[in-house]
N, C-alpha and C positions, 0 to 999 in steps of 0.2 A: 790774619792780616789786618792791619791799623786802617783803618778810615778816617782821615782828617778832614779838618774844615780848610777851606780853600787859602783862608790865613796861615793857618799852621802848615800849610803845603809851602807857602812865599818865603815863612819861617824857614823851612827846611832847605831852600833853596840857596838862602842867603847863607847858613847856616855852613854848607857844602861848601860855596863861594871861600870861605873865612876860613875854614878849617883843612879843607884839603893839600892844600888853598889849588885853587881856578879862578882862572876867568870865566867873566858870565858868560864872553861870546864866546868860549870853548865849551861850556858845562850846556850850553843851547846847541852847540856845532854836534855833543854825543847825544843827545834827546833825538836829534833831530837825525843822524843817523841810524836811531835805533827805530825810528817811525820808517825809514829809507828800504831800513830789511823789511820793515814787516808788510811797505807793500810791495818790493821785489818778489818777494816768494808768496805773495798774491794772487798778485796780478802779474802776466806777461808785458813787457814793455808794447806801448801804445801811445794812448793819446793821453794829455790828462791838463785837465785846468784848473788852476789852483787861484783862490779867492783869498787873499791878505789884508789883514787890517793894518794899524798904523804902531799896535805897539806890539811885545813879546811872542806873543800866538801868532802874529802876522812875520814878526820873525822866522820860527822856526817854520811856516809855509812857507818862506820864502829861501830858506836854504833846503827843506826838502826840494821845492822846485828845481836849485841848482844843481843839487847831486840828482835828478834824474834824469835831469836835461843833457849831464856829463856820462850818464849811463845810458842813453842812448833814445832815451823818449822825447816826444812833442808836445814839448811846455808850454801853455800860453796862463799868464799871471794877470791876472785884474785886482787894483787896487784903485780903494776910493778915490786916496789923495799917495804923495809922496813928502808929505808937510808934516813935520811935528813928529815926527816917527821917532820911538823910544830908540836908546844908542846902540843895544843889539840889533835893532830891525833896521835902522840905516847902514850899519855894516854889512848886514846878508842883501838890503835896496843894491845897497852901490857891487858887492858881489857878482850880484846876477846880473848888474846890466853887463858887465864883461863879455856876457855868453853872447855872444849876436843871434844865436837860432831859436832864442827865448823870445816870445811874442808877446809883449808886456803892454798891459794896456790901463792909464791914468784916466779915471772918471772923471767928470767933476757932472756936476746937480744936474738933470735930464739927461744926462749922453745915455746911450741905448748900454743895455749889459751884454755882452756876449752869453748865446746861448747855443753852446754847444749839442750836436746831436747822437755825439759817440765820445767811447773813452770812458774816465772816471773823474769824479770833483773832486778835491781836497776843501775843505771848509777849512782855514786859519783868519777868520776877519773878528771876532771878538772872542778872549779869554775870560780867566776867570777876573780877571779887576773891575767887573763891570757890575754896577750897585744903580742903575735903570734901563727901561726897556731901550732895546736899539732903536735907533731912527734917522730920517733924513737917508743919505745915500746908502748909508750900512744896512738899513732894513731894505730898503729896495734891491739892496744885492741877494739878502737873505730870502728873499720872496722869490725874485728868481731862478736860486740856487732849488727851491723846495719845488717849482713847476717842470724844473727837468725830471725826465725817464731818465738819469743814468745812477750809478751809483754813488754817495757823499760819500767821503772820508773825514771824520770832523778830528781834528787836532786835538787834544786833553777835553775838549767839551763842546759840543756842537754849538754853535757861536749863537750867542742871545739866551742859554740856560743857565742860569749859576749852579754854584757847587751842592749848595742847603735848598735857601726858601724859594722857590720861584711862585709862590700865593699873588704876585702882582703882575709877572707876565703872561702877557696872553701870547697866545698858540702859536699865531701867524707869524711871529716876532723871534721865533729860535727856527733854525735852520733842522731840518727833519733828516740826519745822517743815517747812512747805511750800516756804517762803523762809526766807533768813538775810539779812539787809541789816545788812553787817561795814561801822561804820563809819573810814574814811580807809582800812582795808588788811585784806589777806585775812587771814584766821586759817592756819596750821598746822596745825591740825587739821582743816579743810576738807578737804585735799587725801588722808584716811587712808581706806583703802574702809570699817576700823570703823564710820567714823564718818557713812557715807554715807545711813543711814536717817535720820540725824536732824537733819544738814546741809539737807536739802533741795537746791534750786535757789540757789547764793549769790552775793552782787549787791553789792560794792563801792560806797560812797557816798562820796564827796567833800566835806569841808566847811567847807575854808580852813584846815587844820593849819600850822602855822609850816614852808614850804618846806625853809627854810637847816637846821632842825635834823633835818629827815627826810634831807636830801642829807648830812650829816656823821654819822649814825649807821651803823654798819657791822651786819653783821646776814651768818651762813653762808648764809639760804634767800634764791632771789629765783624769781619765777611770768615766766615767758616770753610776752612779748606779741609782737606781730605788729615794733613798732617796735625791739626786741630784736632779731631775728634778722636783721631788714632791713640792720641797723647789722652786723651780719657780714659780709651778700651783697657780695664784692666788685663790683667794675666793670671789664666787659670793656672792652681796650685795641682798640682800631680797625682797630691793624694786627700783631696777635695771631696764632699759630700755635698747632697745637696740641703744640708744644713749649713753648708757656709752660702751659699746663691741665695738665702729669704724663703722669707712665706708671705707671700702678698694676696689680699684679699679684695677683690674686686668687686663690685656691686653693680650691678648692670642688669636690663631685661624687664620688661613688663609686653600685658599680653599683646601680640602682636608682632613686637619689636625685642624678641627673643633673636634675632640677627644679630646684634649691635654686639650682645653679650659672648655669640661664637665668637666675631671675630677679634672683640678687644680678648677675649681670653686666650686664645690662638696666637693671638701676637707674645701677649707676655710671656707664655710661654718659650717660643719662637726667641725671645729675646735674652732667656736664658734664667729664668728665677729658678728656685729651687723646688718652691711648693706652691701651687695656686690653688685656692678656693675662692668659685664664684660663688657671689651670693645672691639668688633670685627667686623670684617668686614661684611657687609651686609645681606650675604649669609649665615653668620652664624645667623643671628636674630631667623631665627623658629626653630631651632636647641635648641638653649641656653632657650630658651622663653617654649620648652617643655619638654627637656631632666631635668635644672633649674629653677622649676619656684618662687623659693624663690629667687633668682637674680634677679637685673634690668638689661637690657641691654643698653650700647651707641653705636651705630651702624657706623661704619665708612663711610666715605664717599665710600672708594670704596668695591667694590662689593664684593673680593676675596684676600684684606689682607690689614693689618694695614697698613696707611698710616696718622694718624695724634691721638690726645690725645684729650680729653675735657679737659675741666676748672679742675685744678687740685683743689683747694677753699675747695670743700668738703671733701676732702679723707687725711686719718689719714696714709694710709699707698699702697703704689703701689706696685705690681707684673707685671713685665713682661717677655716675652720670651716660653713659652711654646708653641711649633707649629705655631708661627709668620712667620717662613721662612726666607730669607737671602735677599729679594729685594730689590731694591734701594732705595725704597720709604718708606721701613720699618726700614730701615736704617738712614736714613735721619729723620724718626721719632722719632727715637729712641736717634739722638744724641739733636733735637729739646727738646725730655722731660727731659734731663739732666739741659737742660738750663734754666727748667722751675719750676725745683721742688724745694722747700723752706722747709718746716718742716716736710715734708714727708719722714717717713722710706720708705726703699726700699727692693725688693728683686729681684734676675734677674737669669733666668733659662735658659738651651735649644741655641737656637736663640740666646737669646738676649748676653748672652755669645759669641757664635760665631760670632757675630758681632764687639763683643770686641776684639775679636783678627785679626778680618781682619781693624781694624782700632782703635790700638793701643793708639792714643791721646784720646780716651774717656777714658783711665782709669783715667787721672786726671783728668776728670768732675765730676763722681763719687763723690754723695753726702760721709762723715763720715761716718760709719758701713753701709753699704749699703753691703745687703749680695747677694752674690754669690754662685751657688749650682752647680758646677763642679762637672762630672765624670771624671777619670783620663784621656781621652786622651782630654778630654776641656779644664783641668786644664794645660795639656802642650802645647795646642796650646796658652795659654794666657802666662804659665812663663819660656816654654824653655822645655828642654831635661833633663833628670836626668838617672845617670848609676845604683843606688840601691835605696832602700826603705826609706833608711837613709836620703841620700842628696833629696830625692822628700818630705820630712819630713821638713827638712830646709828649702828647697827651697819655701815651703805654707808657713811657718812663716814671709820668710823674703819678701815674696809679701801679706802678708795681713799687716804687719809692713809697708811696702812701700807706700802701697797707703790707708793706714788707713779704711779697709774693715775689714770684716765678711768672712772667706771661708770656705766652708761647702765641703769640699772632697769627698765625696760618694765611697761606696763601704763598704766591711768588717769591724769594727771597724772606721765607717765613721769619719773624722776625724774634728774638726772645730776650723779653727784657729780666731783668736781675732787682732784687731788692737796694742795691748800690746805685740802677738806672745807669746800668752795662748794657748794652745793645748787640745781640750779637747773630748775624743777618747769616744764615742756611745758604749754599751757593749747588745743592741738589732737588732735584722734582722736574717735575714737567707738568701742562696744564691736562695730561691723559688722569691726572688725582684728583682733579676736580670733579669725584663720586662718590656716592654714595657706600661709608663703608668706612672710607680713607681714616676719618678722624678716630674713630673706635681702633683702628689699626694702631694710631699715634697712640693713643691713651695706652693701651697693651702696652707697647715698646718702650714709654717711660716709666711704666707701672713698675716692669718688670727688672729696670735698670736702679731706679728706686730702691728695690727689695733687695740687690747687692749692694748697699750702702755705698751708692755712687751718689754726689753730691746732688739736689734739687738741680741747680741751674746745670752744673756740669750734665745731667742725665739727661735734660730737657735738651741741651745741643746734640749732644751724641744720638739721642730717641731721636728728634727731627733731620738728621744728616743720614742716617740710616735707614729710616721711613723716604726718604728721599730717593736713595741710591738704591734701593729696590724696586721704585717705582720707575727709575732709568734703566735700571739692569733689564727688566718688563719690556720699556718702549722701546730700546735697540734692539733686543731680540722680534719682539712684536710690533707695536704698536700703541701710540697713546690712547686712540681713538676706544679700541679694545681690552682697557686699561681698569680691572677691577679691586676691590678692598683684597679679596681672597689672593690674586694677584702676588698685592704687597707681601701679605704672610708665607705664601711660598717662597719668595725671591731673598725673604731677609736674609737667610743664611749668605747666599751668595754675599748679601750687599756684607756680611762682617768677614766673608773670607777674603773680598778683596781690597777692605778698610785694613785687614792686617797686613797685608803681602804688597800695601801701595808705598 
């Protein structure tokens, strides 16, 4: 699914307008119906008060108000003013006054706000056209609105957040909604954790936008659905060996943190390669040999952590980094296998990341797509500092752009950017992944997708959408809270038997 900028959403609107052809106040009259269902089959009709600004957003609150006032609920309407209202929102103003059992109330500077004590809010008092912070009577409603116990409903965007940068609004200034109901496509700024208190729960609405000009608009961000990744999952051939699935060799383990290396190998496995050899240090031999025993193992020279590679010859695809450690000699490994890889995908976790950043000239050794699976504070030790969610958003783009990589962001809405500074936002997980374990799990799962000559970026969506829906297949059956790495590797199967059958 496309992510647009809140421009190119106005684009599209007018677009529809012109092309279908519609009227605006008809093309508002179906938006606004389709927000009508979505909180009929909600909520039970009751109370509800609904808060309208002066232009389009305040529109379409103000003809939700109508249709539910006609459907049988207890409307009461606050708007700042009644002055200057855009020409769809005077048309749905003068609408509603029709209805006499709509309790409509005009502010103006000090009058008290109604502060309901039951029911639901609708938030319609500022869209997306808004380029500073609210203020005067609109923030006072908005302040308000955020002291009530009941639930918000905010309109295409909880009123006072933009679509992109909000780096200039402060907190108390956007209305804190229960829902967002974003209509045609998700906002950008949904997916920021800044932004997460006042996002709410958000619920994409449908409402016959002109197809052809959403299919011809290009756009860097796109949100990863189930039908996405599916469109990845190759198809196994019938009479298949596991000479066609790779031989991927995985580098992982030193003493202590011979963990890291069952489970990224476990996953790859799990993920479906053909042949896996880890490769670790000594001490990890009986470990790997009993914990994996569908792995080969190459055993390093030294006892208790990597210090060199085999014959890279055989292998379709390398991993390295999960619980290597930071030593000198893994170091020095590590810039050694840069020098040595030729038509090998790559992928690099953990360690091998940290490495990266305490010795900065390996990033242009870095074979082309060679992915990276940063968590946010790896991701700043390799490309710097960022003040909001926005500018660390650019700042991935313009370092997978830079050094022609794969970055795999991690976390909520894991983020993975492309060497083109393609954005393409994971819409699986839960915060039960946030342990110990999880990311050696990822490293495995793209390792392994890798070693079937699935494309770098394309393997890095399908690895994180998969690592995802394992970790939810876990928490509805269980629980997040009791949500482990080993977990994820059990569940994967499931998460691909019902990425095929969805």
């Amino acid at each position: 699914m496309k992510i647009f900028t809140t421009h190119q959403t106005k684009e599209i609107d007018r677009r529809t307008i012109e092309l279908e052809p519609i009227l605006s106040i008809n093309l508002m009259e179906r938006a606004s119906i389709a927000m009508t269902q979505w909180l009929t089959t909600r909520f039970a009709p009751g109370v509800v008060t609904v808060f309208a600004g002066n232009g389009n957003n305040g529109g379409d609150a103000l003809a939700v108000a109508r249709m539910l006032a006609i459907g049988g609920w207890e409307v009461t309407v606050c708007m700042a003013s009644h002055n200057n209202l855009s020409p769809e929102c005077q048309i749905n103003y003068t609408r509603l006054t029709h209805l006499t059992k709509v309790k409509l109330h005009l502010l103006a500077n000090g009058d008290a706000i109604p502060q309901p004590d039951e029911g639901i809010v609708i938030d319609g008092l500022l869209g997306s056209g808004i380029n500073r912070p609210a203020e005067g009577t609109v923030l006072d409603m908005i302040q308000a609105i955020n002291r009530l116990s009941l639930q918000v409903v905010s309109i295409d965007l909880p009123s006072g957040l933009r679509g992109e940068d909000n780096s200039d609004v402060p907190h108390h200034a956007i209305v804190s909604a229960t829902h967002t109901l974003s209509l045609g496509f998700p906002k950008l700024a949904f997916l920021f954790p800044e932004n997460d208190h006042c996002v709410g729960e958000w619920h994409v609405l449908e409402f016959g936008l002109h197809r052809t000009t959403i299919e011809a608009m290009t756009t860097p961000w796109h949100l990863t659905r189930a039908m996405d990744a599916k469109a990845i999952l190759p198809a196994r051939d019938k009479f298949a060996h596991k000479g066609h699935y790779g031989h991927a060799l995985l580098m992982s383990g030193s003493y202590g943190m011979m963990g890291a290396a069952v489970l990224a190998s476990k996953a790859c496995l799990k993920a479906g390669v053909g042949l896996l050899t880890t490769h670790a240090p000594r001490y990890g031999y009986e470990i790997l040999q009993t914990t994996v025993p569908e792995a080969m193992v190459s055993i390093d020279r030294s006892d208790i952590l990597i210090s060199e590679f085999p014959d890279l010859t055989p292998y379709d695809a390398i991993g390295i980094g999960p619980g290597i450690g930071l030593k000198t000699n893994t170091c020095e490994a590590l810039a050694q296998l840069l020098d040595h890889i030729t038509t090998q995908r790559m992928v690099m976790d953990a360690d091998a990341l940290n490495i990266l950043s305490q010795h900065p000239e390996l990033l242009d050794k870095l074979p082309r797509e060679t992915v990276l699976t940063p968590h946010p504070k790896e991701f700043q030790r390799l490309a710097g500092n960022w003040s909001n969610d926005y500018e660390r958003l650019e700042r991935l783009r313009a370092f997978a752009i830079k050094h022609g990589i794969v970055v795999v962001l991690k976390g909520a809405y894991t983020t993975i950017a492309t060497p083109e500074g393609t954005c393409y936002f994971n819409t699986t997980g839960n915060p039960g992944m946030a342990s110990a374990g999880s990311g050696d799990v990822l490293t495995g799962i793209i390792l392994g997708l890798l070693s079937q000559k699935i494309a770098p970026a394309q393997a890095a969506i399908l690895g994180v959408y998969l690592h995802g829906s394992a970790g939810d297949i876990y928490a509805n059956a269980e629980s997040e809270e009791s949500l482990t790495a080993n977990d994820l590797v059990r569940h994967l199967g499931q998460a691909f038997r019902e990425l095929k059958n969805n």
